[in-house]
N, C-alpha and C positions, 0 to 999 in steps of 0.2 A: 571580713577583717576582724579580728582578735581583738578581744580589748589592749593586749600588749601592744600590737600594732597599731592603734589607734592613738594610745598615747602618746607611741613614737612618732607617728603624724602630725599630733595636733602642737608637740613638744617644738617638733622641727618647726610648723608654722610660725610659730610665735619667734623663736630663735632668729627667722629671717625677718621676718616683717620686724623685730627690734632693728635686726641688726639694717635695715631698709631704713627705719626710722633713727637711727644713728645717724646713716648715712648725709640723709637728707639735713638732721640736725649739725652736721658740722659745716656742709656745702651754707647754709643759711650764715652760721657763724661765721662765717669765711668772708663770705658778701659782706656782710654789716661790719667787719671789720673794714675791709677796702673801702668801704662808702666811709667809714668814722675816717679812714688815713687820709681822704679824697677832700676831705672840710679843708676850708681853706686856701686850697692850690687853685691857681692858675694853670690852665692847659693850652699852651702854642697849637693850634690845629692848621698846620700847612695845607692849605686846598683851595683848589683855583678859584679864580677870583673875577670871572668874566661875567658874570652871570648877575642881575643885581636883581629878581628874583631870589635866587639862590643864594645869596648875601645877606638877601633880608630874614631868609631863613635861617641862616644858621643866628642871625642877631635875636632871633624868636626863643632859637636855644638857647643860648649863653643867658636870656633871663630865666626860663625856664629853670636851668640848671643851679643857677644862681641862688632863687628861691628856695627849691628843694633840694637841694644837698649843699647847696654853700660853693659849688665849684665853678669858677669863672672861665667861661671860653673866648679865647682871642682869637678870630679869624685870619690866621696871616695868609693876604692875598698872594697869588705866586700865578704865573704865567703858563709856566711848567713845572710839573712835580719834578720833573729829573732835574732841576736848579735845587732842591731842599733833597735829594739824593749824594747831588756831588757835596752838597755843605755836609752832610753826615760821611762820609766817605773821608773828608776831609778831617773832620773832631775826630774819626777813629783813627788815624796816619796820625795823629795829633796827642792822640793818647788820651782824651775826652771821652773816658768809657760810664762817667755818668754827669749830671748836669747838663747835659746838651741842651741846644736849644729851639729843638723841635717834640714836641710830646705827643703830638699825633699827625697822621696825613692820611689825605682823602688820596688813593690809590688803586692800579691795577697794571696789568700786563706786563709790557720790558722792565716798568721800574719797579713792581714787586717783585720781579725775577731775579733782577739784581740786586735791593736790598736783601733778598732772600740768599744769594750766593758771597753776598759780602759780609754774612751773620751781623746785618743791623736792624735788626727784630728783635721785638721783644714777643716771648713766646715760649711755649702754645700759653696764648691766655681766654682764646673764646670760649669752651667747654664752659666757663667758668662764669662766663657770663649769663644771667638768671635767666634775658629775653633771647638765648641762643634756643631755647625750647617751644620759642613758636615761631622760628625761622621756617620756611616754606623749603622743605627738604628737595622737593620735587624742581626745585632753582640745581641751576649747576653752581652750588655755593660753597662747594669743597674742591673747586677746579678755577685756576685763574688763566685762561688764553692756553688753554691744556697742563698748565702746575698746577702740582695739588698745593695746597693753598697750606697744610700742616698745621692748622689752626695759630695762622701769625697773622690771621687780618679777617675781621669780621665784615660780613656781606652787608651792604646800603641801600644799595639800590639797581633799580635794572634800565641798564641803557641798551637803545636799537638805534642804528644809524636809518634816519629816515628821510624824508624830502618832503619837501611846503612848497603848494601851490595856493593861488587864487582863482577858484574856479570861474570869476568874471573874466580874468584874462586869459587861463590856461583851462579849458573845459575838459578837457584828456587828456591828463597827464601821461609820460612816457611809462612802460613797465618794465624796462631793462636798460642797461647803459648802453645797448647797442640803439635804442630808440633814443635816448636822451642826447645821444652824436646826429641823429636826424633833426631831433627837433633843435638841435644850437646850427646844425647848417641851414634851416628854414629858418629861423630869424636870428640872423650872426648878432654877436654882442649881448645876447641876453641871458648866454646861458656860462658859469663859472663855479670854483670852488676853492675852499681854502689853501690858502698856502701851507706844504709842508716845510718844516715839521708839527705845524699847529695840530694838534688834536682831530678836527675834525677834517681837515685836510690827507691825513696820513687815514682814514679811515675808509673816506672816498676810493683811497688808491686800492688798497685791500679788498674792497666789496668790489671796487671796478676790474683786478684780478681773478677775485672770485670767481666771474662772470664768463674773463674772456681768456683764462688759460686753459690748454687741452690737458692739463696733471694738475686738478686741483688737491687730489693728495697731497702732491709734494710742499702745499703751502700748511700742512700740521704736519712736518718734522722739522728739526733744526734746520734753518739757510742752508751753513756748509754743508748739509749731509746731500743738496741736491744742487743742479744745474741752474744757477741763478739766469743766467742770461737767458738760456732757453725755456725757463719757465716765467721770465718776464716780459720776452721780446712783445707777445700780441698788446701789453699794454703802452709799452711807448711807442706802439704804431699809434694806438688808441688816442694816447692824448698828444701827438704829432697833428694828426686832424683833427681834434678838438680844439686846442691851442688856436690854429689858426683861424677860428669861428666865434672864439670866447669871450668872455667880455674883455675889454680893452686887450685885445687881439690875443692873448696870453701874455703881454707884459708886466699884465699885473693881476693882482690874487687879492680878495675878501684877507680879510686879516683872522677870519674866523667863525663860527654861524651867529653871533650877533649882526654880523654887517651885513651877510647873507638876508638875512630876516627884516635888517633895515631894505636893502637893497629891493628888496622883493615889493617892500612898501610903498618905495620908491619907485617903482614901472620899470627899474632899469634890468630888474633879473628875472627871469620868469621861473626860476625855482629857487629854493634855499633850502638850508641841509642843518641840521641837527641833530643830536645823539638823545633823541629821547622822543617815544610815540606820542605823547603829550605837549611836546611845543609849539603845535599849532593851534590849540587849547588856550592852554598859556600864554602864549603872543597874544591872541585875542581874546582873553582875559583884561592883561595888562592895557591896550590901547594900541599894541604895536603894530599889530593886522586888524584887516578887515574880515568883517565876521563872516566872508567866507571864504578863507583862508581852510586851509585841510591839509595832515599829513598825509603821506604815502608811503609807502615802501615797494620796491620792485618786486619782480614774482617770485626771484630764487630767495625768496624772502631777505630778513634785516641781517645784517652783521649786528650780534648781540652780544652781550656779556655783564658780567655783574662788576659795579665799581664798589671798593673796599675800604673800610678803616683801619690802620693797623697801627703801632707802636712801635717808638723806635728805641734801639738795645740801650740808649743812655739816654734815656726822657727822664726829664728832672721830676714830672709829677704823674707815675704810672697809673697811681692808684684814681687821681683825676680824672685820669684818659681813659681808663677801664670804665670808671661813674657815665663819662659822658658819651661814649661808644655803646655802652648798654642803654641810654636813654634814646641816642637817636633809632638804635633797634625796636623802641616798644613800640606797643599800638598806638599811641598817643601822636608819638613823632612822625612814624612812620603815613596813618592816616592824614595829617596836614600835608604830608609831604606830600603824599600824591593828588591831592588837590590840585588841581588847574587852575584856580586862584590864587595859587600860592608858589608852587612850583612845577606841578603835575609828574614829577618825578615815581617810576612804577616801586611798588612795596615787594618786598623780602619778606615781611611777614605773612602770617596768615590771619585775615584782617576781619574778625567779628560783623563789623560794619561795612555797610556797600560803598566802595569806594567809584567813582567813574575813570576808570585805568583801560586805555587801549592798548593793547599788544597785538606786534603782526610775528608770523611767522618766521623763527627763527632761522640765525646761518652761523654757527657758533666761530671764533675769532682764531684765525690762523696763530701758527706758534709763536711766542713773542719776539724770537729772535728775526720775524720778516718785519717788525717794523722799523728799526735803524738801518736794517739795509734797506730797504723802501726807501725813507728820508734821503739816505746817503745819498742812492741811486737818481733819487726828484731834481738834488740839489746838485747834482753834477751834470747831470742836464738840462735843466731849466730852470737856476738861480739864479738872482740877480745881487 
């Protein structure tokens, strides 16, 4: 190389690495401004509210927060996120294109999909967040139930739908739903699941599809693009015979994996269901279960996916929500979070520290549009 061409080398080097170091210096400014806009606001965080682990956790935050940035988090308990969907659906028909009164929500699947098709997002704002750089890329955390996610809602955490036994009463659990229909006709009344449209009930139906349709393709494209009844029939054969073996004969339905989890405690269920590899951990942690209590997951492995945080297009305190969305992402949060003392909930990050996080093999989450028709479908034959 030439000394002229060296200079031009070494000219160029510095020219990038400034203009790198520009870069970086403005993305910094950028932050420390949104953290100065975030002093003071209050953040409405719409997310379910079943959970009182998970309750107590986000109460952990909101001091946390409180402390270090001055940003107060309100935990608005909610049932169902699609109830704080139709209230925003509503301020928008309404003409409430700012001031709303929801600033954040704990989200994913049909009801990202539709805020996302009724532009009630706010967005793309993850890029932008600092702790988006030690997010675990190797996650499907750019895909929600097959949407791409367009950076309008940052990753949380990783849920598996799994099942809780007590190995004193249940010593082999089933490995498939075609077992788990054997073992409720060996001992009728013990074995049940939530009601849909609960959460973990509508999730049941899905993994129990999963399972027993011959086109399990057709459950990742849109509903309408395929034969609904012929790619559901094997399963209301399924729970036709379940039902009549169930607990309280299929009259009646857990309200949800809390009662499951009581129930299980109680002698009266010999399995309970949960969206999280860590709930059997965490029940027996807490005092709920006996210590040996153990999840499972069947063999086609777990129905999994990542639930999200996002913003909504007229959140009254963005800059808040942005502060407190990046803090439950750090390592700091994140590690508590996956604590089985605490919540055992699995991390999104990539976590310096040894966390005790179980994960089973995954079954990633049909397209969002099979879960209201699922519900629909439950609820027109089997509601009460």
């Amino acid at each position: 190389m030439t000394m002229k061409h060296w200079i031009a080398a070494l000219t160029l080097a510095i020219v990038s690495t400034a203009s790198f170091t520009a870069s970086a210096s403005t993305e910094n400014d950028r932050w420390e401004s949104i953290e100065q806009q975030a002093k003071g606001q209050t953040v409405y965080f719409n997310a379910w509210g079943g959970n009182q682990e998970i309750n107590a956790y986000l109460r952990w935050a909101s001091r946390e927060l409180q402390r270090d940035y001055g940003v107060t988090l309100k935990h608005v308990k909610v049932t169902d996120i699609a109830e704080t969907v139709n209230r925003l659906l509503a301020e928008k028909t309404a003409g409430k294109d700012s001031g709303g009164s929801v600033d954040m929500v704990w989200i994913n699947g049909e009801n990202f999909k539709s805020m996302k098709e009724n532009d009630l997002l706010y967005g793309p704002f993850v890029s932008t967040l600092p702790n988006w750089q030690i997010v675990d890329k190797s996650l499907p955390v750019e895909e929600d139930f097959t949407e791409p996610t367009d950076g309008l809602e940052a990753p949380w955490g990783v849920g598996q739908l799994v099942f809780i036994h007590d190995q004193k009463t249940l010593a082999n659990p089933p490995r498939s739903f075609a077992e788990l229909l054997s073992l409720a006709k060996a001992f009728p009344g013990r074995i049940s699941y939530p009601k849909p449209p609960e959460f973990h009930g509508t999730s049941f139906l899905k993994a129990a599809l999963l399972e027993l349709t011959d086109v399990r393709e057709a459950l990742y494209l849109p509903v309408d693009e395929v034969d609904f009844d012929t790619v559901t029939a094997p399963l209301w054969r399924y729970l036709d015979q379940l039902h009549q073996v169930a607990w309280r004969e299929g009259a009646q339905f857990p309200s949800g994996s809390a009662e499951t989890i009581q129930l299980l405690d109680d002698g009266e269920l010999l399995v309970a269901i949960a969206f999280n590899p860590n709930a059997a951990k965490a029940a027996v942690a807490s005092g709920k279960l006996a210590p040996s209590a153990r999840a499972f997951a069947f063999d086609q492995g777990a129905l999994s996916n990542i639930h999200f945080m996002a913003i909504p297009y007229n959140a009254n305190a963005k800059a808040g929500a942005m502060v407190a969305i990046n803090f439950l992402m750090s390592e700091k949060a994140q590690l508590r979070k996956a604590d089985t003392q605490v919540w055992g909930d699995p991390p999104v990050v990539k976590l310096s520290d040894t966390a005790e996080v179980s994960r089973f093999n995954t079954q990633p989450e049909p397209h969002p549009s099979w879960q209201t028709a699922l519900e629909s479908a439950w609820l027109k034959r089997y509601g009460q």
